[in-house]
C-alpha positions as CSV (number, residue, x, y, z in Angstrom):
1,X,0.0,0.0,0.0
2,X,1.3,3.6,-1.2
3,X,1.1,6.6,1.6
4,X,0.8,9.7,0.1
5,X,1.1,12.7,2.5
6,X,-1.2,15.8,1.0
7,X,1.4,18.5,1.3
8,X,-0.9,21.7,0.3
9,X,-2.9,20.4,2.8
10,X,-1.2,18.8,6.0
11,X,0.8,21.5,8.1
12,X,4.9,21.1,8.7
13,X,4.4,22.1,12.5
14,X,2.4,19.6,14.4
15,X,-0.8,20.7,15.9
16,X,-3.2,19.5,18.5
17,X,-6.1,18.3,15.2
18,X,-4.3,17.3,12.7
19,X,-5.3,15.3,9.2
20,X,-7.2,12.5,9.1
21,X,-6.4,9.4,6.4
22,X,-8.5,8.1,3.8
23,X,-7.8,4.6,2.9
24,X,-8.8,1.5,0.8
25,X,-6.9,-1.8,0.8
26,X,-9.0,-3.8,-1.9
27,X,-10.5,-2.2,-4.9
28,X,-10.8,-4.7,-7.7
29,X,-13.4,-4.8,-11.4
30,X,-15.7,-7.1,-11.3
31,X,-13.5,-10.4,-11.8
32,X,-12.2,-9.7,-8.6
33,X,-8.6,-8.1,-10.4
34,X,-6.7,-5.6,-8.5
35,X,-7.3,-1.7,-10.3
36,X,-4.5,1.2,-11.1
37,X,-5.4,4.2,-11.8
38,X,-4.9,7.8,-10.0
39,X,-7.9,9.5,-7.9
40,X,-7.8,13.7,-8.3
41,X,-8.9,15.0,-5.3
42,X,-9.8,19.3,-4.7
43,X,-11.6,21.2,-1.7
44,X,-14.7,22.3,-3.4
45,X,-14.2,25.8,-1.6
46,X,-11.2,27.0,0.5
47,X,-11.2,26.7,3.9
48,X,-9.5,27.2,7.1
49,X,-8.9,23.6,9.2
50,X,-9.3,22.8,13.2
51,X,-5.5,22.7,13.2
52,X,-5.2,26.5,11.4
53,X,-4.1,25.1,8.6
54,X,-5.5,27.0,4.9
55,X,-6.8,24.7,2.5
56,X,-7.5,26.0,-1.0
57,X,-8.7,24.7,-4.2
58,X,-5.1,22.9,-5.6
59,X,-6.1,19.9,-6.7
60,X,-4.1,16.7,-5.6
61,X,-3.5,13.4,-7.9
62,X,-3.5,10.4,-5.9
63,X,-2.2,6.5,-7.4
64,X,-4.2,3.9,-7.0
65,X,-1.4,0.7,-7.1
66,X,-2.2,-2.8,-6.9
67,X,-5.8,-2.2,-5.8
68,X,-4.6,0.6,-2.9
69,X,-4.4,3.8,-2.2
70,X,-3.8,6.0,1.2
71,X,-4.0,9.9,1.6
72,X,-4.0,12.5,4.1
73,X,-6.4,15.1,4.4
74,X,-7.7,18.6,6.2
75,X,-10.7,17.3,8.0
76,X,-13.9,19.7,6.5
77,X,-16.1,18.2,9.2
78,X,-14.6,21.3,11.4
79,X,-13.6,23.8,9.0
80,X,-14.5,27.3,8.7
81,X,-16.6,28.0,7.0
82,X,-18.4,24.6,7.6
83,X,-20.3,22.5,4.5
84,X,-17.5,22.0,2.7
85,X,-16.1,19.0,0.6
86,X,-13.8,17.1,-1.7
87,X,-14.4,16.8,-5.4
88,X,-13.0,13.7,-6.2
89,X,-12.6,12.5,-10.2
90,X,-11.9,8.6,-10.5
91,X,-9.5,7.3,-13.3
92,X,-8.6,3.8,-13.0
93,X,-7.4,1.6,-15.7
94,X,-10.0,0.0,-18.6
95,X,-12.9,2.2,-16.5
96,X,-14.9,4.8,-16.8
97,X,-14.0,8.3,-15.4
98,X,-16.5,9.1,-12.4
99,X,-16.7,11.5,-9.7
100,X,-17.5,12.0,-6.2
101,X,-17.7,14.0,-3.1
102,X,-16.0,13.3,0.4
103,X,-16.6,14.7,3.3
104,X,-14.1,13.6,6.0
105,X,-14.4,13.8,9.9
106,X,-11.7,14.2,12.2
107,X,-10.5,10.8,13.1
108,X,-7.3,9.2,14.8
109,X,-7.8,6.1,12.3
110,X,-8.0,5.8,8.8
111,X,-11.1,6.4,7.2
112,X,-12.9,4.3,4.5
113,X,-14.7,5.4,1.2
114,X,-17.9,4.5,2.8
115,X,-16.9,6.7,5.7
116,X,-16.5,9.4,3.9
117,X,-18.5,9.1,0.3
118,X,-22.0,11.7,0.3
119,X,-24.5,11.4,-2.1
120,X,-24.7,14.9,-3.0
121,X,-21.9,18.1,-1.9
122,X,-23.5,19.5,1.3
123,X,-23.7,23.8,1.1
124,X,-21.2,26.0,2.4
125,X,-22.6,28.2,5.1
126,X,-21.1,31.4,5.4
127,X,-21.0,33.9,8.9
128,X,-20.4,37.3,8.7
129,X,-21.1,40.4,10.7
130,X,-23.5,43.5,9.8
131,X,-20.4,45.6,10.1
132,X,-18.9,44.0,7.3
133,X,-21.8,45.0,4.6
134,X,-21.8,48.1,2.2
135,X,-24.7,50.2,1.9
136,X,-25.7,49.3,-1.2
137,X,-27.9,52.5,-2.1
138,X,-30.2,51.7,1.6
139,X,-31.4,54.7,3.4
140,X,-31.7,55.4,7.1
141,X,-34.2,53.0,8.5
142,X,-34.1,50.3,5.5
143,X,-32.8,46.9,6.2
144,X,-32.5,43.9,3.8
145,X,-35.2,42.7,1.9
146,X,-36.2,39.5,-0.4
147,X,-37.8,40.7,-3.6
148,X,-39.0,38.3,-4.6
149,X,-35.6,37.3,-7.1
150,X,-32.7,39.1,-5.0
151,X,-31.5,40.3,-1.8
152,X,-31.8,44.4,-1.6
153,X,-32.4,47.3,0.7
154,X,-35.9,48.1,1.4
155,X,-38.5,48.2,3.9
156,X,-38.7,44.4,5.3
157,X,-42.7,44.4,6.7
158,X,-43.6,48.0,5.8
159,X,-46.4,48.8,3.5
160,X,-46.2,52.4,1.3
161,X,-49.0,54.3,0.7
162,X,-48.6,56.7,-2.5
163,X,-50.0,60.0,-1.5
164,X,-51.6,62.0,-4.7
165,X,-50.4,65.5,-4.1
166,X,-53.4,68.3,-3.8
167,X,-53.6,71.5,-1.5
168,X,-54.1,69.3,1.5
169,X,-53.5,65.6,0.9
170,X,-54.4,62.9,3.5
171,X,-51.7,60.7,4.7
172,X,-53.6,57.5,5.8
173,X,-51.4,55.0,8.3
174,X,-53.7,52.4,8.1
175,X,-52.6,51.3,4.3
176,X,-49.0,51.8,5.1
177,X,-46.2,52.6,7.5
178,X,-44.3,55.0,4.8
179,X,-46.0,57.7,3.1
180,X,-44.9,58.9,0.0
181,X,-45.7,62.3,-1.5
182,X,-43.9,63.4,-4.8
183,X,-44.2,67.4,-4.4
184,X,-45.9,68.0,-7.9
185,X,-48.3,70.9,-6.7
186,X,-48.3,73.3,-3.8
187,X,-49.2,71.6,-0.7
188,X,-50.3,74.4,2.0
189,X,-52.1,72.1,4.8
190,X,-53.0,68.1,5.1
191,X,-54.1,65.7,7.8
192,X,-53.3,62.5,9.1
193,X,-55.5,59.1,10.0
194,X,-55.1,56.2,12.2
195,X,-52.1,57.0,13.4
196,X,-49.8,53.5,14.9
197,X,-48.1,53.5,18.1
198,X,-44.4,52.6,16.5
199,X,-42.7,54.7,13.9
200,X,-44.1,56.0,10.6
201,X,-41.4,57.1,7.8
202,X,-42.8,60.5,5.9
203,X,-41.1,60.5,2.5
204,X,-41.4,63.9,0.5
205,X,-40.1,64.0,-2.9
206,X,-39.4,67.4,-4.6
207,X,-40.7,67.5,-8.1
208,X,-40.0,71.4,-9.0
209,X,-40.2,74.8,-7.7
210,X,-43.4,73.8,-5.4
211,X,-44.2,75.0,-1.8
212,X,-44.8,72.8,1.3
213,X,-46.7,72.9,4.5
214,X,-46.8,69.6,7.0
215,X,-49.9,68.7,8.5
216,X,-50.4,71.0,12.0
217,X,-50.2,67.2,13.4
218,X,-46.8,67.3,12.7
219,X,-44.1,69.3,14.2
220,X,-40.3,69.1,13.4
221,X,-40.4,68.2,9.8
222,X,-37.4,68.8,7.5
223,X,-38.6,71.3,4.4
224,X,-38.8,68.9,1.3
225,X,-38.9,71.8,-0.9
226,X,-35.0,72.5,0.1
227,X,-34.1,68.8,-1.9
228,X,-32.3,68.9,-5.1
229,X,-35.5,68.2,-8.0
230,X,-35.9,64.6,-8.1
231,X,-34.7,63.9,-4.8
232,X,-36.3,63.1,-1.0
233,X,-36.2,63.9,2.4
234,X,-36.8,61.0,4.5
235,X,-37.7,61.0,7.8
236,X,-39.2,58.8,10.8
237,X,-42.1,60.3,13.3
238,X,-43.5,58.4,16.5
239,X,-46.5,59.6,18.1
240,X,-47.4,59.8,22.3
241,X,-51.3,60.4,21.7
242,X,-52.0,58.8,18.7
243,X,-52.9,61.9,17.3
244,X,-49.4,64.3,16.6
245,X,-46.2,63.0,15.7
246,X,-42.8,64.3,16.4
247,X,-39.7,63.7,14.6
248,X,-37.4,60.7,15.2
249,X,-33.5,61.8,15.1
250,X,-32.7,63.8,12.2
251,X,-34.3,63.5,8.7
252,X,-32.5,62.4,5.8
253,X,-31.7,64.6,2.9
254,X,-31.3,64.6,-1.0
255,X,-31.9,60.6,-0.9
């Protein structure tokens, strides 16, 4: 039997975890006669082992001699991040090319193909903290969202409600948290209905060279008519009666 050590893979100082071997004594055809061949083996993703050693995506060829083979490997059982695998592609002699997936455990004895053989290549999970993510185009008080096709910034569980601009529009919290007003006419008054206990988002969009007044419900407001034509000031309100609202923290400009 020929022991291969995986030298991409198994560290030169010794650690605490260290590989695990994957072994087969007896692999034969069908009339019971002993196969060559190599086995290429690859981590399906990188990873980073129990024992701190990195393990990327070289691939490794492997002899198969007189029906044997032995090799060393990073467990992935422990590995960071965790669902990871081998890709292994079979060539032995007068057979077919195949392939495979291993996933091996961390073990003080040799593994055997059927210890370490899946059906299918388990998914990679992947951690990461909030810190870590870009903006990408979200406004104050947006979080991310499932549309339905992708991942993106929006309002996860908020409903909008489209305003239609007039001298003194109604902005109606009972058919959404957000109201949305694009400033195409002059807006000198307004009122507002069924007004939550937890915080509504005002969003006033400046279509031209309009004026604007907030409801008298409303104190604290940011002037909309100040935003650059075609932008928004957002901005979040909470209420103490259920009747006026007062601003939440500063209002986003030009968004």
């Amino acid at each position: 039997m020929l022991k291969l050590t995986l030298a991409l893979l198994l560290p030169a100082v010794a650690a605490a975890v260290g590989p695990t071997t994957v072994a087969q004594a007896k692999i034969t055809n069908g009339a019971q006669q002993l196969a060559t061949g190599k086995i290429t083996i690859v981590a399906t993703t990188p990873f980073l082992a129990a024992d701190g050693s990195w393990v990327d995506t070289t691939s490794l060829t492997v002899p198969v001699i007189n029906g044997a083979f032995s090799v060393q490997l990073e467990p992935n059982d422990t590995a960071t991040p965790s669902g990871g695998s081998y890709f292994v592609q079979w060539q032995l002699d007068g057979a077919k090319a195949r392939t495979e997936y291993w996933v091996v455990a961390t073990s003080g004895s040799a593994l055997s193909l059927a210890s370490v053989r899946v059906n299918t290549a388990p998914t990679v999970s992947l951690t990461f903290t909030v810190s870590q993510l870009l903006s990408g185009g979200a406004v104050t008080g947006q979080g991310i969202c499932w549309t339905g096709t992708t991942w993106a910034p929006g309002e996860c569980g908020w409903l909008s409600n489209t305003v239609s601009c007039s001298s003194s529009p109604t902005y109606d919290f009972s058919l959404g948290n957000i109201q949305v007003l694009n400033l195409s006419c002059n807006v000198t008054s307004g009122s507002v209905l069924n007004v939550p206990p937890g915080p509504v988002v005002f969003r006033i969009c400046n279509q031209g060279a309009f004026s604007f007044s907030w409801p008298a419900a409303v104190t604290g407001g940011v002037d909309p008519t100040q935003q650059a034509v075609g932008k928004c000031a957002v901005e979040w309100f909470q209420s103490q009666d259920g009747v006026h609202l007062q601003p939440i923290g500063l209002g986003v400009i030009n968004q």
